[in-house]
N, CA, C and O atoms as a CHARMM CRD file, in Angstrom:
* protein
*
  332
    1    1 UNK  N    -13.60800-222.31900 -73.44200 PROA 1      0.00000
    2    1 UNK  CA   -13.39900-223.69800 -73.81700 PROA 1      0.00000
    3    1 UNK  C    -12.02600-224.13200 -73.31300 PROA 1      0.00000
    4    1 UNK  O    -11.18600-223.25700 -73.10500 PROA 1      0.00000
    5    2 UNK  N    -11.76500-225.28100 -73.12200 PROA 2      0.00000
    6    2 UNK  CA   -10.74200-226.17200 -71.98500 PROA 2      0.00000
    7    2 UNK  C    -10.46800-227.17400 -73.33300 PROA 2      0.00000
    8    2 UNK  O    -11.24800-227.29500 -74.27700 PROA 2      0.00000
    9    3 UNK  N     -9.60900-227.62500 -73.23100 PROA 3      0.00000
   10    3 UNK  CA    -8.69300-228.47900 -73.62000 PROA 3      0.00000
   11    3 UNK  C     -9.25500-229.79700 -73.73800 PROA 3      0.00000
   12    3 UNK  O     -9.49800-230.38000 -74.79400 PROA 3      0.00000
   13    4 UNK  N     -9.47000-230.27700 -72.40800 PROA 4      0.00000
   14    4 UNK  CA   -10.44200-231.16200 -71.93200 PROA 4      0.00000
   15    4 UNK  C    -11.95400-230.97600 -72.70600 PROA 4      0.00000
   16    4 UNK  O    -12.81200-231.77500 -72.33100 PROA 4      0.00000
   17    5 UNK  N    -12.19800-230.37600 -73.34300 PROA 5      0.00000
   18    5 UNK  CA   -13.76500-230.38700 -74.13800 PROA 5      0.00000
   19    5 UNK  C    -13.79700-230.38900 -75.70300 PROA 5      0.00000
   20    5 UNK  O    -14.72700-230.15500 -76.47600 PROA 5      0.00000
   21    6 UNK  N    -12.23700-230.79200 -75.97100 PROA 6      0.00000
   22    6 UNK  CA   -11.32400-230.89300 -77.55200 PROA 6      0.00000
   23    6 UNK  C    -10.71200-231.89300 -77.64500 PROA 6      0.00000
   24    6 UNK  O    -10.34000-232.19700 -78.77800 PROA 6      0.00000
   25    7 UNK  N    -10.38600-232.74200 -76.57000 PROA 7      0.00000
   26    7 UNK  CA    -9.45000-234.09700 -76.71500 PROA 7      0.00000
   27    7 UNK  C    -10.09800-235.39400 -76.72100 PROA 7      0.00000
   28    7 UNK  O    -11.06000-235.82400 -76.08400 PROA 7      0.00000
   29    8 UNK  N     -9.17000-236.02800 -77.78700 PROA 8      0.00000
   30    8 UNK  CA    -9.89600-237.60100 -77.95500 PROA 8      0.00000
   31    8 UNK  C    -10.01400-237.98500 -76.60100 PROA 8      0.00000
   32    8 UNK  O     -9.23000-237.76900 -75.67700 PROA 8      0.00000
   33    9 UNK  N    -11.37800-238.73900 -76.60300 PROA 9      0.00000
   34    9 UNK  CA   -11.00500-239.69000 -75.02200 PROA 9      0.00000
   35    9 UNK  C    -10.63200-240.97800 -75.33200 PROA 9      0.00000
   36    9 UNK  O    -10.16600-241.68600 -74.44000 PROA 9      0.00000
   37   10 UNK  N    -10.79600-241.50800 -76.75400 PROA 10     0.00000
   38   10 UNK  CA   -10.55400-242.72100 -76.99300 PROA 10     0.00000
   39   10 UNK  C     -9.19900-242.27600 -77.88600 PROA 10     0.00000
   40   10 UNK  O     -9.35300-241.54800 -78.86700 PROA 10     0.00000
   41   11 UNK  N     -8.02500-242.69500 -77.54200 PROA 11     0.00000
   42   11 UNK  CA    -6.70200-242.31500 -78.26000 PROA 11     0.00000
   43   11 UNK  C     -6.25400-243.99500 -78.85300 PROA 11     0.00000
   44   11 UNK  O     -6.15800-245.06400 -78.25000 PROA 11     0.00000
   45   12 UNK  N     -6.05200-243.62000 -80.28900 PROA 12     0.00000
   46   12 UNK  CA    -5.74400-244.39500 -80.90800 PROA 12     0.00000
   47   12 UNK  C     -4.35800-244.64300 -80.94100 PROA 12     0.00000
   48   12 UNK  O     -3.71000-243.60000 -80.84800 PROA 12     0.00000
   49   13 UNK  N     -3.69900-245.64000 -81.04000 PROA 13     0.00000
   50   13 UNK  CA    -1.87800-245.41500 -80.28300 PROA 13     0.00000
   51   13 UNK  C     -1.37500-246.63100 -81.43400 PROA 13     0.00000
   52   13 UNK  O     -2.08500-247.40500 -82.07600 PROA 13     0.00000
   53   14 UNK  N     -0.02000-246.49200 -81.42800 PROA 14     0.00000
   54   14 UNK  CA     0.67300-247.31200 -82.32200 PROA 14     0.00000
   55   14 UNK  C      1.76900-247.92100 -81.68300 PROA 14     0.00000
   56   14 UNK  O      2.49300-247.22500 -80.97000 PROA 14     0.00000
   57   15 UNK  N      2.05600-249.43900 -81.87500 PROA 15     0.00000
   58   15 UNK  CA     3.42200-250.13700 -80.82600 PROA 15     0.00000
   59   15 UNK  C      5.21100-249.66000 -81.70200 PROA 15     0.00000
   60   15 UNK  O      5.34700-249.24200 -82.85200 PROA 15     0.00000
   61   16 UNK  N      6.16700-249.88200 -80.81600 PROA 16     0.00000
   62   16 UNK  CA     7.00600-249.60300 -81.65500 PROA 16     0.00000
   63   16 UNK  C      7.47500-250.37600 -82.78800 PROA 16     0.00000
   64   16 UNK  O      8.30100-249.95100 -83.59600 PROA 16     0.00000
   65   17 UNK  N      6.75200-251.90600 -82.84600 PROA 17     0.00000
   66   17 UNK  CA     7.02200-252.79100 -83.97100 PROA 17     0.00000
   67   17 UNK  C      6.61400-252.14400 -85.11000 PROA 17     0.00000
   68   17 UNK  O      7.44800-251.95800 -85.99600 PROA 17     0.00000
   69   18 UNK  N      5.06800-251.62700 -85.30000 PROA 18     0.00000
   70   18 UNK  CA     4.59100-251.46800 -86.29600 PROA 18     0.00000
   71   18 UNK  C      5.24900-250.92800 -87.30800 PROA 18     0.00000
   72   18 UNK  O      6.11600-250.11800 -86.97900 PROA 18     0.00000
   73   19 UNK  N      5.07800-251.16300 -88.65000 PROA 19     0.00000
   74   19 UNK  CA     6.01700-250.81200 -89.75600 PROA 19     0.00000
   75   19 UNK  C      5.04500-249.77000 -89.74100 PROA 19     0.00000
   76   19 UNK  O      3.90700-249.61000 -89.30200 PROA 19     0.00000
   77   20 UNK  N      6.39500-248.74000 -90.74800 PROA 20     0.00000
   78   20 UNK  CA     5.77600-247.11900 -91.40200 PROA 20     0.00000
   79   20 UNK  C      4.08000-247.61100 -92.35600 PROA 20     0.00000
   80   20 UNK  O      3.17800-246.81700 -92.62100 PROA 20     0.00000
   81   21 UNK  N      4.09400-248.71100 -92.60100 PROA 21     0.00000
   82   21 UNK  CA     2.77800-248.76800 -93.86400 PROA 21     0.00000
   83   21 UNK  C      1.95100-249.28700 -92.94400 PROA 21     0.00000
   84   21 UNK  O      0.84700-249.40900 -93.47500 PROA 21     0.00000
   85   22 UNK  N      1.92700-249.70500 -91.66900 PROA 22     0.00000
   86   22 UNK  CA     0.45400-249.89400 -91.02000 PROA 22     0.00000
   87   22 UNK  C      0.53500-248.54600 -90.36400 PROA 22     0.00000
   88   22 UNK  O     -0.53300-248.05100 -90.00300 PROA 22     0.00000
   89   23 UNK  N      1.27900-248.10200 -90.22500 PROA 23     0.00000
   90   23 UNK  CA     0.94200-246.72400 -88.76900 PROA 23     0.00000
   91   23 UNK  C      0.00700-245.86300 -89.61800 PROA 23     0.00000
   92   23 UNK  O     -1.05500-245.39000 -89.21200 PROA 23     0.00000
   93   24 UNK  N      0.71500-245.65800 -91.30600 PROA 24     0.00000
   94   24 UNK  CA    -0.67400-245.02900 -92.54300 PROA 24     0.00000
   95   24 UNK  C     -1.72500-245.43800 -92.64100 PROA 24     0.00000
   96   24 UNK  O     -2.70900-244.75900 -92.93800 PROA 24     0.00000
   97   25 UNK  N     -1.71600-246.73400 -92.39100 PROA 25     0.00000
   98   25 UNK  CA    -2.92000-247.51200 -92.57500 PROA 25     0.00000
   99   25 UNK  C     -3.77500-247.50200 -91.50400 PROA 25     0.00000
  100   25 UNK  O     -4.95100-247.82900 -91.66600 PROA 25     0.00000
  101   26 UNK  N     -3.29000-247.12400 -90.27900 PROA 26     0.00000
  102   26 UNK  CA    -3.89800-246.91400 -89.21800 PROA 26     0.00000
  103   26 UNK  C     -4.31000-245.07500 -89.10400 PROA 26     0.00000
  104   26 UNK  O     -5.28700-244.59700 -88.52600 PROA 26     0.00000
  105   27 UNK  N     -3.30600-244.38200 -89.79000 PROA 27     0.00000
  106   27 UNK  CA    -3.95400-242.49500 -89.23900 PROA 27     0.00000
  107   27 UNK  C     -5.10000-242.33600 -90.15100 PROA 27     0.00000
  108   27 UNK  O     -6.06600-241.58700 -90.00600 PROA 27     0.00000
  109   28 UNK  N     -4.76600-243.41900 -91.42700 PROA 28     0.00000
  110   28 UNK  CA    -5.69400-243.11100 -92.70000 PROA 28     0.00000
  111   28 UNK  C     -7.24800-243.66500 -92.27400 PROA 28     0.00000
  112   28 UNK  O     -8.32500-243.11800 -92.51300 PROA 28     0.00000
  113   29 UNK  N     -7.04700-244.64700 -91.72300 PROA 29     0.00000
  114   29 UNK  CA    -8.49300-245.78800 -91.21200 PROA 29     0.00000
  115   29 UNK  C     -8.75800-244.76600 -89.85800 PROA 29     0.00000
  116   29 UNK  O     -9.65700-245.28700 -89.19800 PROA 29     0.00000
  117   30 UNK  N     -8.43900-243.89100 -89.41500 PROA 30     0.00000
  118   30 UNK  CA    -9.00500-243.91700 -88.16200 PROA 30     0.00000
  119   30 UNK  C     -9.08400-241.74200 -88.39900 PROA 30     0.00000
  120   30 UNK  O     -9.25600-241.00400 -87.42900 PROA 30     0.00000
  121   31 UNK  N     -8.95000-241.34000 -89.51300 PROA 31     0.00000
  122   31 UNK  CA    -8.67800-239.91800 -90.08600 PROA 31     0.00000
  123   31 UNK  C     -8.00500-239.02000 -88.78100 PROA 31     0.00000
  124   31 UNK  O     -8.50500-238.05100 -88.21000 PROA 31     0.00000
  125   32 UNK  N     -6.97200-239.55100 -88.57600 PROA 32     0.00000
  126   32 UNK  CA    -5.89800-238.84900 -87.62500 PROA 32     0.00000
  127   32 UNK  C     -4.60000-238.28700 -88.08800 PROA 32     0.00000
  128   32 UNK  O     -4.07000-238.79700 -89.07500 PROA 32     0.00000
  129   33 UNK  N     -4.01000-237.24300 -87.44900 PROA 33     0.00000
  130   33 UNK  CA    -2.65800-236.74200 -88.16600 PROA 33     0.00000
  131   33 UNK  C     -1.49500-237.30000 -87.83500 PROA 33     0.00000
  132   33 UNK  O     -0.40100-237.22500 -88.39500 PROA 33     0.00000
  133   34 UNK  N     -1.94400-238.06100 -86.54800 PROA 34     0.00000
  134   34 UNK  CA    -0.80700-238.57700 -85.84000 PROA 34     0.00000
  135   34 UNK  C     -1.00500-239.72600 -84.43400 PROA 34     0.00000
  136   34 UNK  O     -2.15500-239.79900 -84.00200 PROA 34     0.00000
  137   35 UNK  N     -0.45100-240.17600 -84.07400 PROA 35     0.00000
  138   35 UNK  CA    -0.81000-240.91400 -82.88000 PROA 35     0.00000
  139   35 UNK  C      0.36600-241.30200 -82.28700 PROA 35     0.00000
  140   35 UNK  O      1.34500-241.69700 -82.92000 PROA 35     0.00000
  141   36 UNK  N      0.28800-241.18000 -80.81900 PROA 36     0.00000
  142   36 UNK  CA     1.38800-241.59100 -79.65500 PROA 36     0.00000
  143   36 UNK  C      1.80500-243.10300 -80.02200 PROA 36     0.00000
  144   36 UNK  O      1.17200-243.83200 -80.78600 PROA 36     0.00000
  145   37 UNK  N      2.81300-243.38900 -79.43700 PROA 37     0.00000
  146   37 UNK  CA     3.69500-244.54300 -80.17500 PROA 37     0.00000
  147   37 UNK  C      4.15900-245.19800 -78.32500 PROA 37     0.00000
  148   37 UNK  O      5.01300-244.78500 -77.54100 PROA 37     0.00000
  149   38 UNK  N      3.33900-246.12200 -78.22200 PROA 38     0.00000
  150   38 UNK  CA     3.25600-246.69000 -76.68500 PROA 38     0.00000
  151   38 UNK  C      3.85700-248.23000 -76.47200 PROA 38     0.00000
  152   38 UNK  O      3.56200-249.07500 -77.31800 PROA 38     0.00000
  153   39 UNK  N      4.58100-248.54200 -75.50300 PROA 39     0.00000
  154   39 UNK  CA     5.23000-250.07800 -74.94400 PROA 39     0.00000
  155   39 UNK  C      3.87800-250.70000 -74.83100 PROA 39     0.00000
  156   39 UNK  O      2.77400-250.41200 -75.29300 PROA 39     0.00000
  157   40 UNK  N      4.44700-251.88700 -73.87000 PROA 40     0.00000
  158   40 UNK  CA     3.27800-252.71700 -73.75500 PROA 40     0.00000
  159   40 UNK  C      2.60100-252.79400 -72.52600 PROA 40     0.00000
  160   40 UNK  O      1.65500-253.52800 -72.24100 PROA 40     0.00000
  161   41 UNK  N      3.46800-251.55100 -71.47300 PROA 41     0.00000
  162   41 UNK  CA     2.52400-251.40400 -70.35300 PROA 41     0.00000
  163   41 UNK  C      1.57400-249.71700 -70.98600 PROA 41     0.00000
  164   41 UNK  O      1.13600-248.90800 -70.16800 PROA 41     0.00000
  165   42 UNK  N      1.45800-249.54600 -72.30100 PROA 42     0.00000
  166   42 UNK  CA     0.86300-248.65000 -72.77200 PROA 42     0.00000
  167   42 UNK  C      1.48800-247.27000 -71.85200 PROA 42     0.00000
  168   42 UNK  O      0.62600-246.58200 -71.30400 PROA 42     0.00000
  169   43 UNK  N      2.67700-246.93200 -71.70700 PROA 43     0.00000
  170   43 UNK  CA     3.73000-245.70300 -71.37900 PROA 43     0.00000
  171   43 UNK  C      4.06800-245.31900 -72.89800 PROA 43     0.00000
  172   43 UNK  O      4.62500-245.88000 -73.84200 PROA 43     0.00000
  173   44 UNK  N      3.37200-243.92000 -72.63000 PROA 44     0.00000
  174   44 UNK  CA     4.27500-242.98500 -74.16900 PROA 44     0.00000
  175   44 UNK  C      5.75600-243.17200 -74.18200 PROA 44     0.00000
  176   44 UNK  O      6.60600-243.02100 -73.30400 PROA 44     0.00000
  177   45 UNK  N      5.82100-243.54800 -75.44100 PROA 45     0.00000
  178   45 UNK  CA     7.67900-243.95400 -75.80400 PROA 45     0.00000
  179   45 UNK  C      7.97700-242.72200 -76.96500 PROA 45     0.00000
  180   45 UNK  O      9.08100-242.52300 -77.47300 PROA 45     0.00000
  181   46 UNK  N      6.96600-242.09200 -77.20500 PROA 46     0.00000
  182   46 UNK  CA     6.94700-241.68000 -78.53300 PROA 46     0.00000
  183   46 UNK  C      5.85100-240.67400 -79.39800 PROA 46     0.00000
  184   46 UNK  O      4.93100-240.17700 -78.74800 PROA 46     0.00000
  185   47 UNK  N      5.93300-240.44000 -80.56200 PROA 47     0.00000
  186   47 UNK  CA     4.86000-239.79500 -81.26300 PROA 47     0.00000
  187   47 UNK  C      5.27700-239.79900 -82.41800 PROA 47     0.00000
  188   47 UNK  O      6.46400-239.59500 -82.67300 PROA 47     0.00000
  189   48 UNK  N      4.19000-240.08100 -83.50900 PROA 48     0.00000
  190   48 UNK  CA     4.40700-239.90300 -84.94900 PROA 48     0.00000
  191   48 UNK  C      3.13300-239.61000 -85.53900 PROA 48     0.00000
  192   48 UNK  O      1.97700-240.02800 -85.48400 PROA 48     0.00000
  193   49 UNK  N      3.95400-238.52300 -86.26100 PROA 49     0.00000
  194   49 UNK  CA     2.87900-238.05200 -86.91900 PROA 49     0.00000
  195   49 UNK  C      2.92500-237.85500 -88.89500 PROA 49     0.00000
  196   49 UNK  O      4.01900-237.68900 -89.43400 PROA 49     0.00000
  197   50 UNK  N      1.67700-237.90400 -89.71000 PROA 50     0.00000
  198   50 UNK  CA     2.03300-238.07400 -91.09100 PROA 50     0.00000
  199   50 UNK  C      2.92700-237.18700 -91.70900 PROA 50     0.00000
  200   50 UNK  O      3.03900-237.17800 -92.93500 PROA 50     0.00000
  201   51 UNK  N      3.89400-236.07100 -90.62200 PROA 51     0.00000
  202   51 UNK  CA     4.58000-235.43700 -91.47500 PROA 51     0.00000
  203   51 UNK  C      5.97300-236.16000 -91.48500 PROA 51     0.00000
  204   51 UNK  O      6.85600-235.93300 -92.31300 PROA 51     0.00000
  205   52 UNK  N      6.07200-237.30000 -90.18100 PROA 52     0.00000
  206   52 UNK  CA     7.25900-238.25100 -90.34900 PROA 52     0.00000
  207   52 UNK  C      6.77600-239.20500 -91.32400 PROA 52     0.00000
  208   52 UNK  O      7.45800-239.37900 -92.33400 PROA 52     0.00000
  209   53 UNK  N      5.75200-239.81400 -91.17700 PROA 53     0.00000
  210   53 UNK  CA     5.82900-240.85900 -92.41400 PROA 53     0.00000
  211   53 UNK  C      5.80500-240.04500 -94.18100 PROA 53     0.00000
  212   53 UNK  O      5.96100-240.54800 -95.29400 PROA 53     0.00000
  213   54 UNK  N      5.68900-239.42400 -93.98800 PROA 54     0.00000
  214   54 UNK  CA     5.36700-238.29300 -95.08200 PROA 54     0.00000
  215   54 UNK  C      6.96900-238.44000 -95.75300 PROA 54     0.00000
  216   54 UNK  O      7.30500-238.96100 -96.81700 PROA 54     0.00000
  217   55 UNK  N      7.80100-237.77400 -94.70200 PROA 55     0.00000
  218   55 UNK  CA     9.32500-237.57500 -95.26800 PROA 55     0.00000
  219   55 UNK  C     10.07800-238.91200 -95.20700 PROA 55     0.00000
  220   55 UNK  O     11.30200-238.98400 -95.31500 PROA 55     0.00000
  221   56 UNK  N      9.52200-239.63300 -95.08200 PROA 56     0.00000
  222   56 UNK  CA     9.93600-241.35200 -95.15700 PROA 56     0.00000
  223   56 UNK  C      9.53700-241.67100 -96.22500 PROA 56     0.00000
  224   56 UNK  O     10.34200-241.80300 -97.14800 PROA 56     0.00000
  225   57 UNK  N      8.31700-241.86500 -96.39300 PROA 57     0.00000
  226   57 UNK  CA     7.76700-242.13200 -98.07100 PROA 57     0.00000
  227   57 UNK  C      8.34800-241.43700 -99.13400 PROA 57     0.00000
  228   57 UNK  O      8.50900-241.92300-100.25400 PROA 57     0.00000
  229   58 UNK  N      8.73900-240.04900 -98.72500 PROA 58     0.00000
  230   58 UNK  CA     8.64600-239.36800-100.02700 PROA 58     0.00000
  231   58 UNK  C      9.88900-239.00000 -99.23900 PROA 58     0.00000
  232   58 UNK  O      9.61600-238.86700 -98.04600 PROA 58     0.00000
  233   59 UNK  N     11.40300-238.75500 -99.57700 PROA 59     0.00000
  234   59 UNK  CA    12.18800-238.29900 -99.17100 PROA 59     0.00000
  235   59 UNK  C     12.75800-236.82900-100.00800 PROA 59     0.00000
  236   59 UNK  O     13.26400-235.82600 -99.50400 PROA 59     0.00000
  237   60 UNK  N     12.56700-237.02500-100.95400 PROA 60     0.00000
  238   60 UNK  CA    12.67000-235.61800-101.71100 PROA 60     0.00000
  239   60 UNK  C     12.15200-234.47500-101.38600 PROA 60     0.00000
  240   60 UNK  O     12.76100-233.41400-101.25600 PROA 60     0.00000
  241   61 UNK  N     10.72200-234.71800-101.21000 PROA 61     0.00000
  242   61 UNK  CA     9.97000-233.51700-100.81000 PROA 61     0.00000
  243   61 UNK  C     10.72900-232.83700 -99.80400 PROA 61     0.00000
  244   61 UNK  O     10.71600-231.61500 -99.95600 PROA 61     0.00000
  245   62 UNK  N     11.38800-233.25400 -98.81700 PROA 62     0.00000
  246   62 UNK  CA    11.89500-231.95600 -98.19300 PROA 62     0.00000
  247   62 UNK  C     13.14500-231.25200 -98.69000 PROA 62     0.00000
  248   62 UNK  O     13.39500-230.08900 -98.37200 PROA 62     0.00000
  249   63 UNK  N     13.85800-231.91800 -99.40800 PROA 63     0.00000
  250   63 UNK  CA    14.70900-230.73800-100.51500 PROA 63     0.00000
  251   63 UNK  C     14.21200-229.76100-101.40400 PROA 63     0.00000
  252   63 UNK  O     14.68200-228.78800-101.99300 PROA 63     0.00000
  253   64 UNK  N     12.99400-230.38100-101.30900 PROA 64     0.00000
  254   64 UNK  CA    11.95200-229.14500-102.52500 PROA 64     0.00000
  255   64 UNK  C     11.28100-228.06000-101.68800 PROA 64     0.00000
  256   64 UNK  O     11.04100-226.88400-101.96400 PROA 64     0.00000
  257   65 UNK  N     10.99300-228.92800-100.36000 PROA 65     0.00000
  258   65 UNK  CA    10.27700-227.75400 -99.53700 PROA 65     0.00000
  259   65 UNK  C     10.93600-226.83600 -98.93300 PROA 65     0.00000
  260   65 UNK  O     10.46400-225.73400 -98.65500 PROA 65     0.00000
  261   66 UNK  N     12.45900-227.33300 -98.59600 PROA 66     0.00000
  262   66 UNK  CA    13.12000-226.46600 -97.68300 PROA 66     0.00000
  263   66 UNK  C     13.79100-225.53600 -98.71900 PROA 66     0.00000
  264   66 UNK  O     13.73100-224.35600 -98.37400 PROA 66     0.00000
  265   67 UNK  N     14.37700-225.74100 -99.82800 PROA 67     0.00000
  266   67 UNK  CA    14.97000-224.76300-101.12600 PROA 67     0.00000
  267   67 UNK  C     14.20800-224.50900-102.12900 PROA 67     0.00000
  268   67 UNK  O     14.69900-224.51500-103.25700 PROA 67     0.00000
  269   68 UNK  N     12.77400-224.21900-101.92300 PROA 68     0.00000
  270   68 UNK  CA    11.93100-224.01500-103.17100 PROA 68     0.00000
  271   68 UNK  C     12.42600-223.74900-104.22200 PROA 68     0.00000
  272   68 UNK  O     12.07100-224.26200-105.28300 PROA 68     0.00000
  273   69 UNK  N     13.58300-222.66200-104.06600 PROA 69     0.00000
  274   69 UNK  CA    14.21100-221.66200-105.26200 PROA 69     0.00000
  275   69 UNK  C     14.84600-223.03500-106.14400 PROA 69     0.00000
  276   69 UNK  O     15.07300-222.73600-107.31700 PROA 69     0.00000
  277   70 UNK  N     15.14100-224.33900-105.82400 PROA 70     0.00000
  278   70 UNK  CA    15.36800-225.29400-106.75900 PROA 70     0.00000
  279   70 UNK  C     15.06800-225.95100-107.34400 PROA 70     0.00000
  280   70 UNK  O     15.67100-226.78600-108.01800 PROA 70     0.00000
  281   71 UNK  N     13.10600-225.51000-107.10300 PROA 71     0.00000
  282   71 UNK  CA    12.64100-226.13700-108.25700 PROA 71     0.00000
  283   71 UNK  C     12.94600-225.51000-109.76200 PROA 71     0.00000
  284   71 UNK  O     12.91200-224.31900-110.07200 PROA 71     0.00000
  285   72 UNK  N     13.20500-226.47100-110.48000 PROA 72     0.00000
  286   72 UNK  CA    13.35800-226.14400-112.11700 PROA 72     0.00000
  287   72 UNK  C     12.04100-225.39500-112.52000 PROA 72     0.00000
  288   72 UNK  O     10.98900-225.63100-111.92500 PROA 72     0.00000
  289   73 UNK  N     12.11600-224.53700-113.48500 PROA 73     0.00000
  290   73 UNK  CA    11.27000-224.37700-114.50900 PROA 73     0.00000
  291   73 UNK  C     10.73100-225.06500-115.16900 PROA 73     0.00000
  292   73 UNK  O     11.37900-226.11100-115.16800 PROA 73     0.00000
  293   74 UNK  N      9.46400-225.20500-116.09600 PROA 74     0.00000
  294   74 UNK  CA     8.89400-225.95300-117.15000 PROA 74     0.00000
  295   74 UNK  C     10.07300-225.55600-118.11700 PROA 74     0.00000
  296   74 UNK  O     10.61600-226.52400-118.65000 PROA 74     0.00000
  297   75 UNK  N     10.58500-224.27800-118.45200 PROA 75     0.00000
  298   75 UNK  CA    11.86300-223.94400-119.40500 PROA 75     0.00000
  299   75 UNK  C     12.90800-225.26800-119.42900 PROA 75     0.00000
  300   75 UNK  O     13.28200-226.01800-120.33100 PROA 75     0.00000
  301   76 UNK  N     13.18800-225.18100-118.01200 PROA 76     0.00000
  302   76 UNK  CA    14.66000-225.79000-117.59800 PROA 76     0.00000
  303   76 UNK  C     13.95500-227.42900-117.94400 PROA 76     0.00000
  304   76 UNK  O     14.63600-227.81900-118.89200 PROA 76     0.00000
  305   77 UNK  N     13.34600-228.08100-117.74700 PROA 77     0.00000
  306   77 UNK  CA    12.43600-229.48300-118.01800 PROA 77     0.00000
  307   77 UNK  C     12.29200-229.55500-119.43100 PROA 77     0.00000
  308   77 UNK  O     12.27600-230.66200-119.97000 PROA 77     0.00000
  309   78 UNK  N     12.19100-228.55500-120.06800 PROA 78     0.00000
  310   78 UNK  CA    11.94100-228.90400-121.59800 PROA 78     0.00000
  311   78 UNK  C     10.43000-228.92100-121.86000 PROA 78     0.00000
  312   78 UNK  O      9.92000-229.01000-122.97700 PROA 78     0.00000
  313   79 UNK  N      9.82300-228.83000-120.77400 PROA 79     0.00000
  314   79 UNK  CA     8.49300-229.80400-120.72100 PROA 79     0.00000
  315   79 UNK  C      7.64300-228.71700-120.80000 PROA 79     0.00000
  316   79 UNK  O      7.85100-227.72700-120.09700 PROA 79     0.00000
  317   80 UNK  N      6.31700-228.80000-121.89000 PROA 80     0.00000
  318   80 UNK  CA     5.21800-227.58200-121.39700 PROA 80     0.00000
  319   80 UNK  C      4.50900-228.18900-120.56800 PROA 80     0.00000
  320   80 UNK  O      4.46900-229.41600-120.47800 PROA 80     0.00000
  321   81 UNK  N      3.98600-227.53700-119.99500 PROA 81     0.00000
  322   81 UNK  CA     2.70400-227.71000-119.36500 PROA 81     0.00000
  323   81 UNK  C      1.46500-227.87500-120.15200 PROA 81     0.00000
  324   81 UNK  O      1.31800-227.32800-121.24500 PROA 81     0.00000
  325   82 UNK  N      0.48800-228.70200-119.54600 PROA 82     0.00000
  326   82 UNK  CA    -0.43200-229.02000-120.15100 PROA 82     0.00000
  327   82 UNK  C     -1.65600-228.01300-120.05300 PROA 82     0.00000
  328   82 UNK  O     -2.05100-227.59500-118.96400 PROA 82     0.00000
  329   83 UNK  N     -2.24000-227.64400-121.29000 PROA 83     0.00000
  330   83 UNK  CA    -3.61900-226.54100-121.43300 PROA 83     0.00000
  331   83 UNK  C     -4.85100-226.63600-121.06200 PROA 83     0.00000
  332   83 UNK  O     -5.63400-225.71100-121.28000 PROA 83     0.00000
């Protein structure tokens, strides 16, 4: 198997105007992880994919992901967990 017998032929692409909440609205409507980010003579300028809009939306998550060891305890929270 070739490369060529795995790739979109119809590539869904995003301009550089588009805000972070349509480019979601576009990987989400079209179930993609990511899509090339093209001018207006359609030349790749770019690529984004939901793990950039991901750490845009949610900016914390990567302090949690990159130092796991800082997540708190349910102890340290006070908080039980639910049964």
């Amino acid at each position: 198997m070739k490369v060529k017998d795995l790739m979109y032929k119809h590539v869904i692409s995003l301009r550089p105007d588009n805000t972070y909440e349509e480019a979601v609205k576009i990987l989400y409507k079209n179930d993609i992880a990511g899509a090339p980010v093209v001018d207006e003579e359609d030349n790749i300028i770019g690529y984004v994919s939901e793990k950039d809009l991901f750490r845009i939306l949610y900016p914390v998550t990567e302090t949690i992901t990159s130092t796991p060891r800082t997540i708190p305890t349910w102890k340290k929270w006070k908080i039980r967990p639910r049964k």
